[in-house]
N, C-alpha and C positions, 0 to 999 in steps of 0.2 A: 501750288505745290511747294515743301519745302526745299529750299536750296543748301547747299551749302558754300559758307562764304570766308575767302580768308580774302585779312584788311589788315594793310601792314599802316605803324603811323596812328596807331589808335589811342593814345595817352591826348590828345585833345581835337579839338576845331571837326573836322567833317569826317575822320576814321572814327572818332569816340560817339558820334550824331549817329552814325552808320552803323558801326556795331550794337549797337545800344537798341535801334529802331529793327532792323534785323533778326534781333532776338527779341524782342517786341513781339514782331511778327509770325514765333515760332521757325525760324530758319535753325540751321545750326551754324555755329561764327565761330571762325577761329581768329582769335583776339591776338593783334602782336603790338609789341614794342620792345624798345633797344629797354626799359627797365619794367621789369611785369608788377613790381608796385604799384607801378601808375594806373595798370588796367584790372586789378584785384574786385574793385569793384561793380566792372562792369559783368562781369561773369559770375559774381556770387550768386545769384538768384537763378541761375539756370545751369546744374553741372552736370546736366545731362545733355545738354545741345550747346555746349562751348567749351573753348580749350583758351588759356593765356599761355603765352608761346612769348620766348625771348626771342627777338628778331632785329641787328643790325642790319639794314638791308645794306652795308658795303662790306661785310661778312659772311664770305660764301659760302663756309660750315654753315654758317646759322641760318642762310637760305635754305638749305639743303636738309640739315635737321628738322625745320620748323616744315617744312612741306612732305617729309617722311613721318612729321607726328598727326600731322594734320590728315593724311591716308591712315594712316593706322588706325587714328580714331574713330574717321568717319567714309571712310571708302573711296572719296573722291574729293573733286571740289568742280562744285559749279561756277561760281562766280569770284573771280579775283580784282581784287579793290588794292590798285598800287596808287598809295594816300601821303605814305611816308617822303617829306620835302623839307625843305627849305630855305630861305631868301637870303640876299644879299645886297645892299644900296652903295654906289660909287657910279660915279662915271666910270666909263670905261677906261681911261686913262690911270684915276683913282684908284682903280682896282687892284689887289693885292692877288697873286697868282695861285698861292697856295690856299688862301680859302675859296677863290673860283673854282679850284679843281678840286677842294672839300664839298660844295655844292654839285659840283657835276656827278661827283661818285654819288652821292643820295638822290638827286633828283632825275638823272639819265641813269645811268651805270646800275643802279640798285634797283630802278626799278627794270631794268633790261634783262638784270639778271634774275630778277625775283619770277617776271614773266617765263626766260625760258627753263626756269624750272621747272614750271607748273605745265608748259605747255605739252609737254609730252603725255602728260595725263589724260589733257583734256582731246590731245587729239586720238588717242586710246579708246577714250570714251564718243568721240566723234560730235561731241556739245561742250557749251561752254561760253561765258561771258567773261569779256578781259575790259577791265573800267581802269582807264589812266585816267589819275588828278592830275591835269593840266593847266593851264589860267587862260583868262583872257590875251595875259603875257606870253601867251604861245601862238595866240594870233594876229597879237600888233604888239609893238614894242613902245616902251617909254624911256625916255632920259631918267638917269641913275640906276635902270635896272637892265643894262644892256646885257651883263652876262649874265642874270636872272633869265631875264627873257630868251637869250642860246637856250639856255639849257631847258625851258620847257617847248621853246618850236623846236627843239631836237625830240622831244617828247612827242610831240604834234604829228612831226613826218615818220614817227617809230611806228607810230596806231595808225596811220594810214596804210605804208607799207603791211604792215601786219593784220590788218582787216583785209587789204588785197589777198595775201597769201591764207589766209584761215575762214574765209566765207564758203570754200569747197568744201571743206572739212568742219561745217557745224559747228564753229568758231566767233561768236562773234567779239566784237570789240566796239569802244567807246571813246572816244577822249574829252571829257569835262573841260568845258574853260570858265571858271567860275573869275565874277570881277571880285569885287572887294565884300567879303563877309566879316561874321565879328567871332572871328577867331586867334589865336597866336600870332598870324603868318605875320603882320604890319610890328608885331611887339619883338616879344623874345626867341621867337623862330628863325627871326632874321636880323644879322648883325651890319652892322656900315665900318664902310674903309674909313682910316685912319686919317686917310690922306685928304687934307681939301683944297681945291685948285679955282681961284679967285674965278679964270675963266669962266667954270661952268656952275659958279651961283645962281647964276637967274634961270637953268637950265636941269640939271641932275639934281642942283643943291635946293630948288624951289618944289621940284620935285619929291625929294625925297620927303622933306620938311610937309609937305601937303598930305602926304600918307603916311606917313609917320603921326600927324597930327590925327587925322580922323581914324585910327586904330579904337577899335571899340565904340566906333558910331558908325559902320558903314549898314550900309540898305541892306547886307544879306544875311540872311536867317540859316545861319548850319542847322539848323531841323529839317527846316524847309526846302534844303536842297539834298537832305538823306533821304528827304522821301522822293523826292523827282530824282535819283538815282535807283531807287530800287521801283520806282513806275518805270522808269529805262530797260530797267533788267526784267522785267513781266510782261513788257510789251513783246509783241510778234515782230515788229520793225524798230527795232535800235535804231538810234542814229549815229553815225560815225564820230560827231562832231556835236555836244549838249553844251550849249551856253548857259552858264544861269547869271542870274542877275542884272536889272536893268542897263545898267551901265557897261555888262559885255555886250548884248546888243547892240548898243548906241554904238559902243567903239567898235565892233565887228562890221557893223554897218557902213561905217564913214571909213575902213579901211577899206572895205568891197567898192567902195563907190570911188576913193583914188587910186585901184588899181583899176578899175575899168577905165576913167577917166584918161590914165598913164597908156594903157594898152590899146584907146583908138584915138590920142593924140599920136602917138609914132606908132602905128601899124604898118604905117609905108616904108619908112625905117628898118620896123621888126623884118617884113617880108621881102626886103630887098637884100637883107641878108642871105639867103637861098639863092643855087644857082638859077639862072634862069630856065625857063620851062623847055624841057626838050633835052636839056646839056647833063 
């Protein structure tokens, strides 16, 4: 059955794969970005099941506009795709404040707010699919990308808390942690601090330099993960939490297995914290 889908961040990498496959599929898609030049093309071919919608998601007007065009056109919205991101490389020390919290406004804040715009809609309608683009970096962290990685496990614990609260209500929700695909995010999506600190060359600086390096060679296929997001979205049982790509697994994996590790080396520890039984 057709859906309708707004997908913010659509000017390239997995919102432009998304909408593009979307309407493919005969959905109706409403197409945004902060400059609708860049999505002209993807909506030529079908003006009867898409709209290009200006949308800065740290722009609360343009939240607000873009999801009052988006009903008016099309009566609702089924499936919300908060796509719009991006990166940042420093150590943390390295880090410069004001583009940190340039990042947070787009990758937390914008998509916080893009969500509760929509969500009064969808809980109106009492259905509804909410897809956070999150990373791998939202479920283990790396050197140089420490306030990357805040701001998408900030993203991580948003879609959990919010699948808790909207599964009574015919809501569901997703959070993506995609590793490394061959899109913008490693290039021109994401800028590096100024600053560099001798200490953490073999650390943040070998880091960055290793993804920075393999930009446009990595394993993941932005096709092939807009279609396993909208098999996501078809399926009966969503999963809260969709890895794609080898490399999120392997690193999802070996963080599962040093938190367990952590948690029944000091369990006696953890539980002895608690008053004793009876008190």
């Amino acid at each position: 059955m057709e859906k309708v889908w707004f997908i913010t961040g659509c000017s390239t990498g997995f919102g432009r794969e998304l909408a593009a496959l979307a309407l493919e599929r005969g959905n109706r898609v409403v197409v945004t970005s902060r400059n609708t030049e860049d999505i002209r093309d993807l909506v030529a071919g079908y003006p009867e099941s898409s709209v290009a919608l200006q949308l800065d998601v740290t722009r609360q007007e343009e939240i607000n506009h873009a999801v009052t065009e988006a009903v008016q056109r099309f009566g609702r919205i089924d499936v919300l795709v908060n796509n719009a991101g991006i990166g940042y490389f420093g150590a943390l020390e390295e880090s410069e404040e004001e583009e940190v919290r340039r990042m947070f406004e787009i990758n937390f804040w914008g998509l916080a707010h893009v969500t509760m715009a929509v969500l009064p809609l969808m809980r109106r309608q009492r259905s509804g699919h909410v897809i956070n683009i999150s990373s791998i970096g939202g479920l283990v962290a790396f050197p140089a990308l420490g306030f990357y990685n805040a701001s998408k496990f900030a993203v991580s614990a948003f879609s959990e808390s919010l699948a808790k609260e909207t599964a009574p209500l015919g809501i569901k929700v997703t959070n993506v942690a995609p590793s490394g695909f061959r899109t913008d995010w490693a290039g021109r999506s994401a800028k590096d601090s100024p600053v560099m600190i001798e200490d953490y060359a073999a650390t943040a600086g070998a880091n960055k330099d290793n993804v920075r390096g393999y930009s446009g060679k990595q394993k993941g296929d932005p096709k092939r993960a807009a279609k396993a997001i909208i098999e996501v979205v078809a399926s009966e049982n969503a999963p809260l939490t969709l890895l794609l790509g080898s490399a999120a697994l392997r690193n999802a994996k070996r963080k599962l297995a040093s938190l367990e590790e952590d948690f029944k080396n000091w369990q006696d520890i953890t539980n002895g914290a608690d008053f004793p039984e009876g008190e």
